[in-house]
N, CA and C atoms as an extended XYZ file, in Angstrom:
504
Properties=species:S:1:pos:R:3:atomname:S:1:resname:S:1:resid:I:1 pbc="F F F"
N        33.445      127.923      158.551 N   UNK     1
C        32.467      128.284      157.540 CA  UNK     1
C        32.970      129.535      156.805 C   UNK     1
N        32.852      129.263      155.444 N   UNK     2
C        33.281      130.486      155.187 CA  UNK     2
C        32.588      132.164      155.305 C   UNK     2
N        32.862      132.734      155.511 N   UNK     3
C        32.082      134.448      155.354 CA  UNK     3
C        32.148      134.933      154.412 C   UNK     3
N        33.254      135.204      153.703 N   UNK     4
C        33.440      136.552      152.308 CA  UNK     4
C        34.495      136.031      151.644 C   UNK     4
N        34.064      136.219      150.388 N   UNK     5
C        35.353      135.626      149.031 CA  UNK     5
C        35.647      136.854      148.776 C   UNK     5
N        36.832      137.226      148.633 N   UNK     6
C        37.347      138.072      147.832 CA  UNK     6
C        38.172      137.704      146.664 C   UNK     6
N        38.741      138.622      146.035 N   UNK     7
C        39.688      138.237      144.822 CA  UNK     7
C        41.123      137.554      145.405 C   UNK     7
N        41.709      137.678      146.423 N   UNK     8
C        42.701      137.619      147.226 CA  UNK     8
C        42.530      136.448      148.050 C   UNK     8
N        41.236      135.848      148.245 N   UNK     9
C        41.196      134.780      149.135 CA  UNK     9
C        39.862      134.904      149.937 C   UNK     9
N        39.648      134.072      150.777 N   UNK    10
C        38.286      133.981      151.861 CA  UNK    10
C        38.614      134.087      153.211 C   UNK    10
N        37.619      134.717      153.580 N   UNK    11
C        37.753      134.768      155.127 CA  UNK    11
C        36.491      133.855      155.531 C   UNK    11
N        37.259      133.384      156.653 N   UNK    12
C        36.962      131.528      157.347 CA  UNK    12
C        36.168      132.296      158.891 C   UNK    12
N        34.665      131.607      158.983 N   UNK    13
C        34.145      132.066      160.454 CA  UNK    13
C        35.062      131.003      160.981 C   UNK    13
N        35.648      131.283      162.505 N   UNK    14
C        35.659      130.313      162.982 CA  UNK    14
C        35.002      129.616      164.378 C   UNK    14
N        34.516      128.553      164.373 N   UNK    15
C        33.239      128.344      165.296 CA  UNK    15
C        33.629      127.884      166.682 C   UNK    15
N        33.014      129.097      167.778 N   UNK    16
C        33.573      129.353      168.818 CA  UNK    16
C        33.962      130.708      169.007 C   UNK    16
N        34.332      131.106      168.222 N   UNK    17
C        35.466      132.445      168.470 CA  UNK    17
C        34.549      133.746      167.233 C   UNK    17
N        34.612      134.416      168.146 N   UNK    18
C        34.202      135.485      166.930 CA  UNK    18
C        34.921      136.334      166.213 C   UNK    18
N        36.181      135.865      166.383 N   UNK    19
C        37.824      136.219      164.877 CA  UNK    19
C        37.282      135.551      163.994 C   UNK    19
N        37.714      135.939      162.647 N   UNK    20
C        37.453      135.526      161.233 CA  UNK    20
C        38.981      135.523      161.436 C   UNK    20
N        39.413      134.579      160.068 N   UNK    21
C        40.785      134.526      159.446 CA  UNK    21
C        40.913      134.134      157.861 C   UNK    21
N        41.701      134.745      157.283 N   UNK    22
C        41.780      134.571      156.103 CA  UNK    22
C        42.530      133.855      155.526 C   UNK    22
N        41.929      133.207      154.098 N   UNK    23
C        42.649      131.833      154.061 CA  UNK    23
C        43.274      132.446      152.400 C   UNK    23
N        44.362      133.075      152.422 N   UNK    24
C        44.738      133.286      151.297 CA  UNK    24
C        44.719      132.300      149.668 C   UNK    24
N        44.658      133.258      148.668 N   UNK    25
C        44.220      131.934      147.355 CA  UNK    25
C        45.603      131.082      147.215 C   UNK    25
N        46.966      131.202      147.839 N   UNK    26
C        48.018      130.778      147.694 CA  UNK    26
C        47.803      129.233      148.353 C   UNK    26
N        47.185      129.356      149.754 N   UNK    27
C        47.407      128.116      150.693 CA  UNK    27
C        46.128      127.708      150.588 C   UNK    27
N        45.087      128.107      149.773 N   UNK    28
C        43.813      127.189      149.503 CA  UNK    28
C        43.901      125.858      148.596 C   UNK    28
N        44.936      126.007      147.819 N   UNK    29
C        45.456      124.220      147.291 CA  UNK    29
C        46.455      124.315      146.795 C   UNK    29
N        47.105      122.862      146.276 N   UNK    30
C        48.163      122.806      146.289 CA  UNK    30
C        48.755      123.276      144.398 C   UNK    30
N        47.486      123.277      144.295 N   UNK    31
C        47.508      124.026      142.808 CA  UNK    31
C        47.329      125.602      142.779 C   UNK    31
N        47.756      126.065      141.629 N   UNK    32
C        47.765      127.917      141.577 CA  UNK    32
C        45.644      128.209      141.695 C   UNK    32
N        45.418      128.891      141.760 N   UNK    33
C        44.121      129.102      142.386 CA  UNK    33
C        44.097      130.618      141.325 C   UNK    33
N        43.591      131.433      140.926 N   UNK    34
C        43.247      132.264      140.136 CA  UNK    34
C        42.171      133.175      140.979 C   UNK    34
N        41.242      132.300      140.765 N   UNK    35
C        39.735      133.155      141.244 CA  UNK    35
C        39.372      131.966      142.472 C   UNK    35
N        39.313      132.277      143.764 N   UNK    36
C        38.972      131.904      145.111 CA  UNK    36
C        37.955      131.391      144.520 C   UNK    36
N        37.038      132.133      144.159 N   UNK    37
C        35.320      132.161      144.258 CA  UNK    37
C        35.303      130.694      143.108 C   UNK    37
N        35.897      130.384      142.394 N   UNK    38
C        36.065      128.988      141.910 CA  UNK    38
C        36.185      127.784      142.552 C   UNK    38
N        36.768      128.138      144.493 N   UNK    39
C        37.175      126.661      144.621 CA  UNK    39
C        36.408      126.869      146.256 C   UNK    39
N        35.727      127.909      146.471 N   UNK    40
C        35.123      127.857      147.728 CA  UNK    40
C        33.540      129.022      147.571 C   UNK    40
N        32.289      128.683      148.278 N   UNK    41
C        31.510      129.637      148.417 CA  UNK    41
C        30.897      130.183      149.772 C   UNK    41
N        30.505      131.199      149.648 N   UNK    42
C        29.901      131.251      151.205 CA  UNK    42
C        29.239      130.950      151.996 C   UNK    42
N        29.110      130.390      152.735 N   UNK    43
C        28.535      129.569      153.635 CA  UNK    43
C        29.237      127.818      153.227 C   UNK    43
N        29.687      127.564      152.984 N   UNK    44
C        30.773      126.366      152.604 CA  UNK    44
C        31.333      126.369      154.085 C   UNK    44
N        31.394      124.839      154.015 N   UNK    45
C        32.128      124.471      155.167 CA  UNK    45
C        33.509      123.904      154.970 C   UNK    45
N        34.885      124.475      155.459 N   UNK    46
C        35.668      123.727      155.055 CA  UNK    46
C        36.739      123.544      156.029 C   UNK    46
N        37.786      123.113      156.011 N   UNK    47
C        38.578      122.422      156.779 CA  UNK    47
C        39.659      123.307      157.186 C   UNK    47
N        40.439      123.813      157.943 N   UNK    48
C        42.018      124.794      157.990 CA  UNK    48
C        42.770      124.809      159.071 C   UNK    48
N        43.616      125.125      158.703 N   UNK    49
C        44.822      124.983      159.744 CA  UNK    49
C        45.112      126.300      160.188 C   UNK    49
N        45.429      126.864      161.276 N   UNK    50
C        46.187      128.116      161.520 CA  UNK    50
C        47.473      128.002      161.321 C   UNK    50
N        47.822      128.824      160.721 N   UNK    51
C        49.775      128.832      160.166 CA  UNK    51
C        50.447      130.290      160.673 C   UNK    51
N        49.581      131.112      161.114 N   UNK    52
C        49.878      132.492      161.469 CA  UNK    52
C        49.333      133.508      161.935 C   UNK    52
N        49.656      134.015      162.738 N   UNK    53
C        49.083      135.064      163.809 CA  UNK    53
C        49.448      136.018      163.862 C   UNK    53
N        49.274      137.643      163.405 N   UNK    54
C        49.894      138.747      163.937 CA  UNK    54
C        49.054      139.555      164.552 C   UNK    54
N        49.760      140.711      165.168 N   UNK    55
C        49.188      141.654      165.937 CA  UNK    55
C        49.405      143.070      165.231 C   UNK    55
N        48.391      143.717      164.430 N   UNK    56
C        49.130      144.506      163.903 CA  UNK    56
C        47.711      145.947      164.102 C   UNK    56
N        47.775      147.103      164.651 N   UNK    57
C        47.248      148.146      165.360 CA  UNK    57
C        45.933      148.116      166.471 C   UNK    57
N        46.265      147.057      167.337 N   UNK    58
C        45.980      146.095      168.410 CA  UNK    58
C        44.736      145.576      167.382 C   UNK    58
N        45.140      144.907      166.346 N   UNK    59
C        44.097      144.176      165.916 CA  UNK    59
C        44.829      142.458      165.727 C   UNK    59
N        43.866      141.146      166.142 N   UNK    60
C        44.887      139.592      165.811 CA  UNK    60
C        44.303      139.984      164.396 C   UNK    60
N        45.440      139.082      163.532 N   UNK    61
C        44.717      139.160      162.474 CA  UNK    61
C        45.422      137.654      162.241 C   UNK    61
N        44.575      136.422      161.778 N   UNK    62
C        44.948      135.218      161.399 CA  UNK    62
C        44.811      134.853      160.261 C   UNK    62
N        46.385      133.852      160.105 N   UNK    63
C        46.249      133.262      158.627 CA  UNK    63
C        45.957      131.714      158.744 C   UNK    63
N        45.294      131.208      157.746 N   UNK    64
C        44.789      130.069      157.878 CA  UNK    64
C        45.233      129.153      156.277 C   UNK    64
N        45.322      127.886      156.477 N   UNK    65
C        45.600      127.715      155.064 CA  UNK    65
C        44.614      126.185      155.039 C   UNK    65
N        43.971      125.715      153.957 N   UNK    66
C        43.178      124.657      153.627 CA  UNK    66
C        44.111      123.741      153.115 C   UNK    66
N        45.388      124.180      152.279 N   UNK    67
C        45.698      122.750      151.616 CA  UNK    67
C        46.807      122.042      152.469 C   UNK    67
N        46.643      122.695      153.190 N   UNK    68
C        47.873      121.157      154.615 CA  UNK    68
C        46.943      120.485      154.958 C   UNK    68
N        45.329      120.201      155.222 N   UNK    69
C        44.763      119.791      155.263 CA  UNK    69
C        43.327      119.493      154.768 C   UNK    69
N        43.243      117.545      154.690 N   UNK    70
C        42.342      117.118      154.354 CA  UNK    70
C        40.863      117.348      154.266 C   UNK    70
N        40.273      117.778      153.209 N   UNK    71
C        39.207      118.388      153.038 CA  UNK    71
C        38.101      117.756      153.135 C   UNK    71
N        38.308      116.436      153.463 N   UNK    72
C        37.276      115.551      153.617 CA  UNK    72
C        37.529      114.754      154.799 C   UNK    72
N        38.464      114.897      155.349 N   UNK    73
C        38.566      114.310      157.132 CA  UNK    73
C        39.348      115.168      158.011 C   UNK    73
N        40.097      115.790      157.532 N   UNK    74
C        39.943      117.128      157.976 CA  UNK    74
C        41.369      116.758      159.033 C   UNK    74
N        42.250      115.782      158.469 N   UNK    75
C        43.455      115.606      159.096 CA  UNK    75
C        44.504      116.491      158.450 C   UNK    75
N        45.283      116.769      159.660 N   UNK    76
C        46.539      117.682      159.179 CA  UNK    76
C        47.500      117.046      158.361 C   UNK    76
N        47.599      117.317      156.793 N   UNK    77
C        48.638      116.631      156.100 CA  UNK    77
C        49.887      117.188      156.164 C   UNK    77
N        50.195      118.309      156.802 N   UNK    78
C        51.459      118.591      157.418 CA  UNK    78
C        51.787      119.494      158.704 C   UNK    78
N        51.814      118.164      159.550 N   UNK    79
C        51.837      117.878      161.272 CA  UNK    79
C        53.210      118.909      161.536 C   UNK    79
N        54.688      118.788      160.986 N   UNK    80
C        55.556      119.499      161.267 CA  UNK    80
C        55.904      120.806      159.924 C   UNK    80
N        55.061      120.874      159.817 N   UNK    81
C        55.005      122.210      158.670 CA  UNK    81
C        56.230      122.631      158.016 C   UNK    81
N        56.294      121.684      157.026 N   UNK    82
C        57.559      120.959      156.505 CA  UNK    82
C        57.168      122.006      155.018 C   UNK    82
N        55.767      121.697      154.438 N   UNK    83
C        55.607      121.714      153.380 CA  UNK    83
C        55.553      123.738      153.542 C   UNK    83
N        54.665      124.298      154.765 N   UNK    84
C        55.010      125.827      155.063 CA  UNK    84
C        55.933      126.173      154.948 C   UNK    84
N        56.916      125.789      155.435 N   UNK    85
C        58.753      126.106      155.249 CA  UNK    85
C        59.467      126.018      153.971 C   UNK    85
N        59.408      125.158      153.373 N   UNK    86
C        59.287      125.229      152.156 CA  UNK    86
C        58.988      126.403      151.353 C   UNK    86
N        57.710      126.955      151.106 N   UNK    87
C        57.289      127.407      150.580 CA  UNK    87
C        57.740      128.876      150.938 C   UNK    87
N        57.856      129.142      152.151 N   UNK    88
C        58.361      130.478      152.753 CA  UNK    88
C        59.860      130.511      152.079 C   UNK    88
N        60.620      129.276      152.149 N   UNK    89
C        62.469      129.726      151.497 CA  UNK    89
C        61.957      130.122      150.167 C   UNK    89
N        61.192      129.260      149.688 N   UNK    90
C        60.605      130.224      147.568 CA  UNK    90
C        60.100      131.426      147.910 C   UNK    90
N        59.669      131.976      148.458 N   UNK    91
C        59.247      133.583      148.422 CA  UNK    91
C        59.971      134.191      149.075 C   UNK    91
N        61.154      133.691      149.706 N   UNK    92
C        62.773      134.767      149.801 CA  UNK    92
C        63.241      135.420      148.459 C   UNK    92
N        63.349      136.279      148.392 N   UNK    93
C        64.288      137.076      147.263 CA  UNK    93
C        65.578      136.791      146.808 C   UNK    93
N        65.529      136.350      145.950 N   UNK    94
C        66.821      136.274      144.883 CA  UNK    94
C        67.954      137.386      145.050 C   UNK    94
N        69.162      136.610      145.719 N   UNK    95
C        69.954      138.061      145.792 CA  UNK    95
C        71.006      138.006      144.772 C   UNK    95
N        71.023      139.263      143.599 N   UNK    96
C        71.747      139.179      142.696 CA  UNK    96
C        73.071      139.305      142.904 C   UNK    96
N        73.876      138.721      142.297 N   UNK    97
C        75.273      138.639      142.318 CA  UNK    97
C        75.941      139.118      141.242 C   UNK    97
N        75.744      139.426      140.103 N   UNK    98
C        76.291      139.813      138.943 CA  UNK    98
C        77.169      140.393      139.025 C   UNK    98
N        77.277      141.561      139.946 N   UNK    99
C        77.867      142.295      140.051 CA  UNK    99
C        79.419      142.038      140.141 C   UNK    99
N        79.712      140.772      140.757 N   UNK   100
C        80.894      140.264      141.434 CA  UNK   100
C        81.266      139.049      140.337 C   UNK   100
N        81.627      139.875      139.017 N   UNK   101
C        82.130      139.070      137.983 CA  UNK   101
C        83.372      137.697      138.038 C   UNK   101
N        83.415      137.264      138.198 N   UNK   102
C        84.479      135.822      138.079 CA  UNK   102
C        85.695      135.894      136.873 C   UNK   102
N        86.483      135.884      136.699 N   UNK   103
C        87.653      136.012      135.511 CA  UNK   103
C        88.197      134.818      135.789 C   UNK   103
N        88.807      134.198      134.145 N   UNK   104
C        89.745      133.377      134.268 CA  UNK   104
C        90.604      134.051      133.866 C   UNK   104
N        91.541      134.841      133.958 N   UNK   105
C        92.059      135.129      133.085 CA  UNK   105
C        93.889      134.722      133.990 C   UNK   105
N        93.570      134.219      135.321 N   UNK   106
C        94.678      133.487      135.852 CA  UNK   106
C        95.002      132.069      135.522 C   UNK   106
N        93.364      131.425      135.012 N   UNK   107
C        94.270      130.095      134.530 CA  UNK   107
C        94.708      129.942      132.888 C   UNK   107
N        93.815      130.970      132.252 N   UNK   108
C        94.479      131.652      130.778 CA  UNK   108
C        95.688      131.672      130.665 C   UNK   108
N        96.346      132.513      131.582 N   UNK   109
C        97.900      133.334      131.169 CA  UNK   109
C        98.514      132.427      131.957 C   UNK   109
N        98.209      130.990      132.696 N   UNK   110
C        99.363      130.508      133.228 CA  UNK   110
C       100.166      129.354      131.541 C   UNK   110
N       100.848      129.049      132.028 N   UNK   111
C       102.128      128.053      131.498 CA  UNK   111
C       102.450      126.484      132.211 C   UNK   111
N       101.818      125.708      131.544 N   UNK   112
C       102.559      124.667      132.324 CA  UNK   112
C       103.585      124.601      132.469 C   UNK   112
N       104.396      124.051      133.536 N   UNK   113
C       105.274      123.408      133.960 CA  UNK   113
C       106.109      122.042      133.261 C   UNK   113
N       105.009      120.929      132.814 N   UNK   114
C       105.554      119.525      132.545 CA  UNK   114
C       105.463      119.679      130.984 C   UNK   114
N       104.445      120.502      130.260 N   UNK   115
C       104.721      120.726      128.680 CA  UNK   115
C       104.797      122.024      128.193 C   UNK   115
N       104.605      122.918      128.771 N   UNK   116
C       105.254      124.159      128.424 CA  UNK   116
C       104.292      124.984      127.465 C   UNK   116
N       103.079      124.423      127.774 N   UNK   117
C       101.721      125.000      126.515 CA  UNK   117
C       100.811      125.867      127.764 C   UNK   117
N       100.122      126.773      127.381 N   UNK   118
C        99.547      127.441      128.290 CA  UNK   118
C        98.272      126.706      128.213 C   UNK   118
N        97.647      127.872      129.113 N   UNK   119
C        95.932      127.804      129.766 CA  UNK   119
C        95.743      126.298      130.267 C   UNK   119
N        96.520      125.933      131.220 N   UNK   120
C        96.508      124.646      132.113 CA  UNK   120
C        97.810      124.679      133.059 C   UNK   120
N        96.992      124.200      134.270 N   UNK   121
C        98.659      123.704      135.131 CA  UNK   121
C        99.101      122.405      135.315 C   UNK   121
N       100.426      121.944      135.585 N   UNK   122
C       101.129      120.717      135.636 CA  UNK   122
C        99.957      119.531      135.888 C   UNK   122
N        99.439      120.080      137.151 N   UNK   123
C        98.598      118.600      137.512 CA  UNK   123
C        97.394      117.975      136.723 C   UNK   123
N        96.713      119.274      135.984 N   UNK   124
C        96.253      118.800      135.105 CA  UNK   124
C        96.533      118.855      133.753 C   UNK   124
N        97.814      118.383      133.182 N   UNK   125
C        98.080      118.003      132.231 CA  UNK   125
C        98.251      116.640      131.558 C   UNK   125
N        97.584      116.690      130.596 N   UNK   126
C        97.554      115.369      130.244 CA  UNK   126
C        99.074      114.219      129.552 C   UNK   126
N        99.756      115.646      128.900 N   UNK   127
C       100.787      115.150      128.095 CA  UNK   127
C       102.321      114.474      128.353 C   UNK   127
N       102.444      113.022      128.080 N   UNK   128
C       103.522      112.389      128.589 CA  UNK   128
C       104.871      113.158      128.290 C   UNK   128
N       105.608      112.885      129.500 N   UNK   129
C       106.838      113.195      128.758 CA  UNK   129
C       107.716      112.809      127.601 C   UNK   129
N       108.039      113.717      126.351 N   UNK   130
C       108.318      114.170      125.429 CA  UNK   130
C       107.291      113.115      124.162 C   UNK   130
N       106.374      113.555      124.925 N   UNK   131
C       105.061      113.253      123.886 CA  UNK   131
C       104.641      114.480      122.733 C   UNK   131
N       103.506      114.362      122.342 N   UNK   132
C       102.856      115.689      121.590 CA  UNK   132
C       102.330      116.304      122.445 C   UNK   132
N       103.079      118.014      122.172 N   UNK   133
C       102.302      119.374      123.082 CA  UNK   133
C       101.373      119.604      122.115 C   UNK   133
N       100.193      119.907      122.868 N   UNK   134
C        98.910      120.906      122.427 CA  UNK   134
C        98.966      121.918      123.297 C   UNK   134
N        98.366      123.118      122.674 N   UNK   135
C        98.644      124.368      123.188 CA  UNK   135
C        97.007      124.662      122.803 C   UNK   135
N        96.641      125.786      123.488 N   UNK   136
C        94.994      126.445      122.791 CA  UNK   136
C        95.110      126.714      121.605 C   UNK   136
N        93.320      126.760      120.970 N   UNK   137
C        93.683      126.918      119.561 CA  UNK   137
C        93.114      128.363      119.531 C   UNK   137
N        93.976      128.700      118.536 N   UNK   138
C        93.607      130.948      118.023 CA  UNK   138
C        92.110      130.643      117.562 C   UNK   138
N        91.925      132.123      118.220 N   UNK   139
C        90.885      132.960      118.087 CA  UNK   139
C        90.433      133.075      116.290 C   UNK   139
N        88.921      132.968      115.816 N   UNK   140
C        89.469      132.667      114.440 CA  UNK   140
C        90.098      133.678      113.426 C   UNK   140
N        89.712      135.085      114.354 N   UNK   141
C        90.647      136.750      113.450 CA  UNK   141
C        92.181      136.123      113.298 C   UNK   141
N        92.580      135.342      114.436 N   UNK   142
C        94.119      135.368      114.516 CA  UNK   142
C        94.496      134.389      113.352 C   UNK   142
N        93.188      133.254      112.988 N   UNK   143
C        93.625      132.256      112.058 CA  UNK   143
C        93.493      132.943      110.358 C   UNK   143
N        92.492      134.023      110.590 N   UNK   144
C        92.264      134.493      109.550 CA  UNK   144
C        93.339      135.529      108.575 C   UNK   144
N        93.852      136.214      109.991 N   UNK   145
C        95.346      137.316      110.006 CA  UNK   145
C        96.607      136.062      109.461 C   UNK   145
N        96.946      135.212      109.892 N   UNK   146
C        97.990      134.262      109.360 CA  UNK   146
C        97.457      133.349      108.011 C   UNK   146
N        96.426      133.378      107.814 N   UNK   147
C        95.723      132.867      106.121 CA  UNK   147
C        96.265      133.786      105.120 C   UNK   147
N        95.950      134.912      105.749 N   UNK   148
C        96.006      135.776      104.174 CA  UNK   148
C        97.594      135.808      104.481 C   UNK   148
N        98.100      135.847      105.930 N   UNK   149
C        99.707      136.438      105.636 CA  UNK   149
C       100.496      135.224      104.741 C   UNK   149
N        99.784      134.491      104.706 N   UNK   150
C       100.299      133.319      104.029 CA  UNK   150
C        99.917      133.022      102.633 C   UNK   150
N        98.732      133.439      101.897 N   UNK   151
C        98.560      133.548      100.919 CA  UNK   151
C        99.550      134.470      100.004 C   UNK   151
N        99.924      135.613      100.922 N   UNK   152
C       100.329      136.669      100.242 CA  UNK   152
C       101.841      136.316      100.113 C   UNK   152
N       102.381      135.429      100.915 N   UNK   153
C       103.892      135.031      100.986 CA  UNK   153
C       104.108      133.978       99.918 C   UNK   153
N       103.177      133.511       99.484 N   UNK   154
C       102.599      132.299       98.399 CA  UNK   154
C       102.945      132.901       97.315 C   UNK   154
N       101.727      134.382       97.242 N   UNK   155
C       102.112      134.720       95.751 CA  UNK   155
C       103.216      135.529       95.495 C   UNK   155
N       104.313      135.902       96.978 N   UNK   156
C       105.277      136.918       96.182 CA  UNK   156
C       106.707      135.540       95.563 C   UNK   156
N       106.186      134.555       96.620 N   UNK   157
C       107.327      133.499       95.988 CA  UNK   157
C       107.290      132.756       94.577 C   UNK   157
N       105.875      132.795       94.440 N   UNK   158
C       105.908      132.441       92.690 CA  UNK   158
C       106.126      133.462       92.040 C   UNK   158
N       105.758      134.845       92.568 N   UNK   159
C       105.995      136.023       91.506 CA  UNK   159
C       107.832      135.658       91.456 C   UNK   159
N       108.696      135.444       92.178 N   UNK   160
C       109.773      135.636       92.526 CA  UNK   160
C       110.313      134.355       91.495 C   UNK   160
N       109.441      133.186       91.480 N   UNK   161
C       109.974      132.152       90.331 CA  UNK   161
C       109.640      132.383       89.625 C   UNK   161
N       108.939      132.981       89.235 N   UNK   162
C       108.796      133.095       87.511 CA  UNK   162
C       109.738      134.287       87.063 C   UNK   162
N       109.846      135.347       87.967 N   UNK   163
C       111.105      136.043       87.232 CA  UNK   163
C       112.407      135.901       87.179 C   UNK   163
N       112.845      134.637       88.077 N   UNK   164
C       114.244      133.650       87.930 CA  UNK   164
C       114.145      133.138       86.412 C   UNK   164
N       112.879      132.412       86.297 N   UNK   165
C       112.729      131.955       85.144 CA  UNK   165
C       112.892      132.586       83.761 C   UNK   165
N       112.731      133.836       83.874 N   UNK   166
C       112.517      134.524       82.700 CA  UNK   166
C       114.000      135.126       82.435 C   UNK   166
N       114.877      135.538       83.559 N   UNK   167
C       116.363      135.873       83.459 CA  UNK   167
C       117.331      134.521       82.826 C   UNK   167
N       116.920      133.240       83.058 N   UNK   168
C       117.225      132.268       82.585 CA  UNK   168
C       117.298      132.004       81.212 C   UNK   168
């Protein structure tokens, strides 16, 4: 039966025993729960499982949860607390790794072996022998640096024919 809603969850009489246990808003269903006082009231009778027990300044203090079990027959829908376990590995902490950056910059600077083009090794190369090499393609500054160097080699060679032409 229940005793007291709080914002955090309800505490469950339990009949026989004069411990209360609290049934947090997490394990009251299998949906997110917001406000307790929405899905249970006091004096409500409802169904729970014990999932946890501590002892903490010689006080038991028990956790209880409603949605492993059936609220209307009041069978345990999880007998080997499969779905508890679960839920305990998701509220482990994320341990960041960032820190421990990864580089390629060994399969970058290698050279094949069988075609002689970088950023790949022999075994995975695709290119038959004395087929077409492909090599990586430039960065686009580097395509942009050989555009103009090439424009500019463009116009000193016509500047250069037309003043053949004119000595002519």
């Amino acid at each position: 039966q229940v005793a007291t809603v709080t914002e955090y969850g309800a505490f469950i009489k339990i009949p026989g025993c004069r411990k209360q246990g609290l049934v947090h808003k997490t394990h009251m269903s299998s949906c997110r729960v917001d406000k307790p006082s929405e899905i249970v009231d006091v004096g409500d009778k409802v169904w729970v499982k014990l999932i946890g027990k501590e002892v903490k300044d010689d006080k038991l203090k028990l956790s209880l949860s409603m949605k492993v079990v059936n609220q209307g027959t009041g069978k345990d829908l999880d007998p080997n607390n499969v779905s508890l376990d679960q839920d305990e590995r998701k509220k482990r902490t994320f341990r960041d790794y960032t820190s421990q950056k990864i580089t390629l910059e060994a399969v970058l600077n290698t050279v094949c072996k069988k075609c002689g083009c970088k950023g790949h090794f022999a075994k995975e190369c695709f290119v038959q022998p004395g087929g077409t090499k492909y090599s990586l393609i430039p960065e686009e500054e580097e395509e942009e640096v050989a555009a103009a160097g090439y424009e500019r080699e463009k116009k000193t060679s016509t500047a250069d024919e037309s003043s053949k032409k004119r000595k002519k």
